[in-house]
Structure formats: C-alpha cells, structure tokens
C-alpha positions in Angstrom: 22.2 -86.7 -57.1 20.7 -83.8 -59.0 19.5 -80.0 -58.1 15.8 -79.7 -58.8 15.3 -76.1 -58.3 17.7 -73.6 -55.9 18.9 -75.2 -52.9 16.5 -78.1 -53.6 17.9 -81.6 -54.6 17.2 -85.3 -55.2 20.4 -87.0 -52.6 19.1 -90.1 -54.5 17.4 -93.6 -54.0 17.4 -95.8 -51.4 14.2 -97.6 -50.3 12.5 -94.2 -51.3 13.4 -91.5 -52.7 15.3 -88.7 -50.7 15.7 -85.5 -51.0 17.3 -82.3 -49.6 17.0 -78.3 -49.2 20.1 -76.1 -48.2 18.7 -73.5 -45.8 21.4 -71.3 -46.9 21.5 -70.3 -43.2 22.5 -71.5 -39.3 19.7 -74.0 -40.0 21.8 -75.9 -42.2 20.9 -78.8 -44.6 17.0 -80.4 -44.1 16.0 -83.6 -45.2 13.4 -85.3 -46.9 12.8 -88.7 -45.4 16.1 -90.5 -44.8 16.0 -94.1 -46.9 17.7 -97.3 -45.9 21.1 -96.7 -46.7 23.2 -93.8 -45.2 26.1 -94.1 -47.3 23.5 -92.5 -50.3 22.8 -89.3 -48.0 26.9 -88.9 -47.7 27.5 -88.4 -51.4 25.7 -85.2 -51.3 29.8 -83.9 -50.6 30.0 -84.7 -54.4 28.2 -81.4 -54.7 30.3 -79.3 -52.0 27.4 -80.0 -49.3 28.6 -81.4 -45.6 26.3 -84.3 -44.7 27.3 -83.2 -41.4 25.7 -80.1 -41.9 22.5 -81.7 -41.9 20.5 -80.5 -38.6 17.1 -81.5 -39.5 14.8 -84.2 -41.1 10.9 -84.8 -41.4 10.0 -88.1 -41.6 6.9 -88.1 -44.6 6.1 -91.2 -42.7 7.1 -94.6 -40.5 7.4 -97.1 -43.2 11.3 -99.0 -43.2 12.2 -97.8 -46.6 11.7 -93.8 -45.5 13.2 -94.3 -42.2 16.1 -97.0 -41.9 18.7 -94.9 -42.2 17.6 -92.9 -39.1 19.7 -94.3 -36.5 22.3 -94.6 -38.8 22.3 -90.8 -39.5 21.8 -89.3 -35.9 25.0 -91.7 -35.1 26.9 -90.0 -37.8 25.4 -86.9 -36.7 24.7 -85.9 -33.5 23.0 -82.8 -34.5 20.2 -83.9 -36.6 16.7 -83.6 -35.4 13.9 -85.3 -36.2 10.1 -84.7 -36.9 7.4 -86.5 -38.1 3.4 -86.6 -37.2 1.9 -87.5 -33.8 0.1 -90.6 -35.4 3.5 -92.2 -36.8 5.9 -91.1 -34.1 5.0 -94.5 -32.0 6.5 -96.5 -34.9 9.4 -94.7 -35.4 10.5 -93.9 -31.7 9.5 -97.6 -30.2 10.5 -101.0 -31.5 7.7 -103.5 -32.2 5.8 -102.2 -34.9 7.7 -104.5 -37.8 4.2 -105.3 -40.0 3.0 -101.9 -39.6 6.2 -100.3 -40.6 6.9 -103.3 -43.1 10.1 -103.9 -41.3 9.1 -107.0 -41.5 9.1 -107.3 -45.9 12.7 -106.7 -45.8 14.0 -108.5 -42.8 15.2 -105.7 -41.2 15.8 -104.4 -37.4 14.4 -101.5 -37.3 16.6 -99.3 -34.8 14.2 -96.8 -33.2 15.4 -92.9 -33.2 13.7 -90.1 -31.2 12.3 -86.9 -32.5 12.4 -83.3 -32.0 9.0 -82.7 -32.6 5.5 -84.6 -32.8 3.5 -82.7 -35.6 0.1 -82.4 -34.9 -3.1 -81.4 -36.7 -3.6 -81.0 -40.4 -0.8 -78.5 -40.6 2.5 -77.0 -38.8 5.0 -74.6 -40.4 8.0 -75.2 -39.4 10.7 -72.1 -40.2 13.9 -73.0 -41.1 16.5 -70.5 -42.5 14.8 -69.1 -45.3 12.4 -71.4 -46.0 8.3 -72.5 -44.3 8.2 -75.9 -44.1 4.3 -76.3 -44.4 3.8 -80.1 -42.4 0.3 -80.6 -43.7 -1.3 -84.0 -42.6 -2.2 -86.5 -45.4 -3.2 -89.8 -44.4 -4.2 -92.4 -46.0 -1.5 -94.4 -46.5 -0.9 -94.3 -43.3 -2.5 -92.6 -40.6 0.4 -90.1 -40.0 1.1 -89.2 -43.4 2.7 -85.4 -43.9 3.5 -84.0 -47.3 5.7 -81.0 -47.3 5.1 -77.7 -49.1 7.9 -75.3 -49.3 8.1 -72.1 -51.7 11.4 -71.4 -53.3 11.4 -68.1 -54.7 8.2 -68.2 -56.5 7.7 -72.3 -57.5 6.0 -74.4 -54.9 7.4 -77.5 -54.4 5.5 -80.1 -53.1 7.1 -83.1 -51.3 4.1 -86.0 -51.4 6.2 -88.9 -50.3 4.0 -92.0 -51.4 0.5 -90.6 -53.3 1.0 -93.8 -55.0 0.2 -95.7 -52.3 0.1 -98.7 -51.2 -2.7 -98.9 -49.0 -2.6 -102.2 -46.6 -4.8 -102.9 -43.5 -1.8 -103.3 -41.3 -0.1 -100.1 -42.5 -3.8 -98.4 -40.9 -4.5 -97.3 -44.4 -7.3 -95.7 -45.2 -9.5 -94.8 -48.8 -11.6 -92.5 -47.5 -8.8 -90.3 -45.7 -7.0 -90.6 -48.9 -9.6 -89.3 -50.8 -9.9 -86.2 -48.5 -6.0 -85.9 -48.6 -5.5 -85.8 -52.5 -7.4 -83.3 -52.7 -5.7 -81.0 -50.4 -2.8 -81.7 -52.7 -4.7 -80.5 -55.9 -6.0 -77.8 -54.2 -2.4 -76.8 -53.5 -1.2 -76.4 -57.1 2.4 -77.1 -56.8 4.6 -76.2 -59.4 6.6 -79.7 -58.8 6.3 -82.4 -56.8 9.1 -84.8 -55.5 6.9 -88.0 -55.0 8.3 -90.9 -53.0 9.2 -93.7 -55.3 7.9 -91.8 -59.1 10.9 -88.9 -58.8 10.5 -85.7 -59.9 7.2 -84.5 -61.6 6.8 -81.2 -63.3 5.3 -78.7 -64.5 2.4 -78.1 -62.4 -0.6 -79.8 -65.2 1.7 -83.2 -64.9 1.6 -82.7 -61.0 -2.0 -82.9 -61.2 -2.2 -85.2 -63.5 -0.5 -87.6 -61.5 -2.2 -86.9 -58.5 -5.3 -86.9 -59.8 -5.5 -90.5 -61.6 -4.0 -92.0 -58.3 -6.9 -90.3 -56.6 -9.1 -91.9 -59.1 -7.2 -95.7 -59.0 -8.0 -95.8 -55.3 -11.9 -94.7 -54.9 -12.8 -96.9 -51.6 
C-alpha cells in the first residue's frame, strides 16, 4: 500500500487494482472498486487508516475481480455504501449473471450486495467530504463502465478502472462506445491516472499516452 498523492492511495492488488481517498471529513474513507480479497482492504491500518471507517465505494464496474469482496466488506462493515452505474447494477445486486460478470473464469459465487445509488447518465458528482467525485459514464468494456475524476488540490486524478480492456461479447462490450469513451478521458487531461490492472500512471503526457495507443489497439 502506497500514497499517490494527499489522501489518495493504492490499498493494493487483488483481482484489480484498489484504491482509496481519505475524505478527511464525517464522510470517512471512499473506495475504489473493492477486489476479491478483503483481507487486502484491511491492511490499510498499516498506515493509521480504520477499514472500518470506510462509508462508501463506487463500483468502476460488475466484473468478479472489481467486486468480490463486496459482500465481504458490507459484512465487515455495516456502514459502507455502495454505487455503481444503472447499466451494471443488475449484475452486481442479482445473482445469475456468472459469464457476464466472468464469475464464471474463476469459479467463484458471486454473493450479490445492494447499492446506495444507481448512477445514471454520462455523469453524476457525487460530494463527499472535501472532494467531487465526478461518475462519468465510459462504456465499452462494459456497458456500465464509470471512470472517476476527482481533484486534489490542483492534480486531477483520474480513476479509469480497465481502459485496457478486455472487450468480450458476453461482457456487452462495445468498440464503438469505447471509442467515444476514450476520448472523454483525453479530453479530461488528468494529471494521473490509477488504471485498473497497469497501476499508477503519471505525469499527465504518459496518461495520454497510455490512453491513447489503447484507443488505437481497439479501432472496431
């Protein structure tokens, strides 16, 4: 576990990539996507935080690896809410969606969890403490993709869980939306981007580098 920026940290790797901000308020701790394995998100107490401090979570997306710990979590703590968009919140509040979710590649039960909040539209800002969560609808990889802007101070830092890909007819993918999506991202400029299984990317020429020749690797 490592601080990016202020009050912004990689928890670690588990299925994906997961990462935190401290709200520095009532708000508490958010989270980034949870991973597979909960027991990652608790050794944020190495660095003086209280995983039971954290009262929220967006959900970049439905796939297994970003959401198995889920259930897991909101055991542990009560408190915690969840978001994610309208178009993946079937997957992750129902059972029965193991190919689509990819469940199904690692053998796993996926235990449903319910959410705060459906996002909908290509953006919601969600206030939190001291920090605008800007929810701003990417699909492509799959239909409910978010990626997550939030300004610290004066750096933008850009949460876009998965630009990678991949892009699979049972996931709903979709080139064309990609397309359209990536370019929302460059058109962003963010000063870093925590990507879902590439880590930590900075400064802001190597974010759009990197977003920019996945853009190009996956023309429909």
């Amino acid at each position: 576990m490592k601080e990016i920026i202020k009050n912004v940290y990689h928890v670690g790797d588990s299925g994906c990539s997961v990462y935190l901000v401290d709200t520095n308020s009532n708000e508490g701790l958010i989270l980034i996507d949870c991973g597979m394995d909960i027991e990652i998100i608790k050794r944020i107490s190495k660095l003086g935080l209280n995983p039971r401090n954290i009262k929220h979570c967006f959900l970049t997306h439905f796939h297994i690896d970003h959401t198995g710990a889920c259930s897991d979590l909101k055991n542990f703590n009560k408190q915690v809410k969840f978001y994610a968009h309208d178009l993946d919140a079937n997957a992750i509040e129902e059972k029965g969606y193991d190919s689509m979710t990819a469940a199904s590649w690692y053998g796993i039960d996926y235990k449903p969890v319910g959410l705060e909040r459906r996002l909908k539209g290509d953006l919601e800002k969600v206030r939190l403490g001291l920090y605008e969560f800007q929810c701003i609808h990417t699909p492509g990889h799959t239909p409910g993709s978010i990626s997550i802007l939030v300004k610290v101070e004066n750096t933008k830092v850009l949460f876009g869980q998965d630009i990678h890909g991949p892009f699979y007819k049972s996931f709903g993918s979709n080139l064309d939306d990609y397309q359209i999506s990536m370019q929302k991202l460059l058109d962003l400029k963010a000063d870093i981007l925590c990507e879902g299984h590439f880590g930590i990317i900075k400064p802001a020429s190597e974010v759009a580098r990197f977003i920019q020749s996945h853009k190009d690797a996956n023309l429909p």
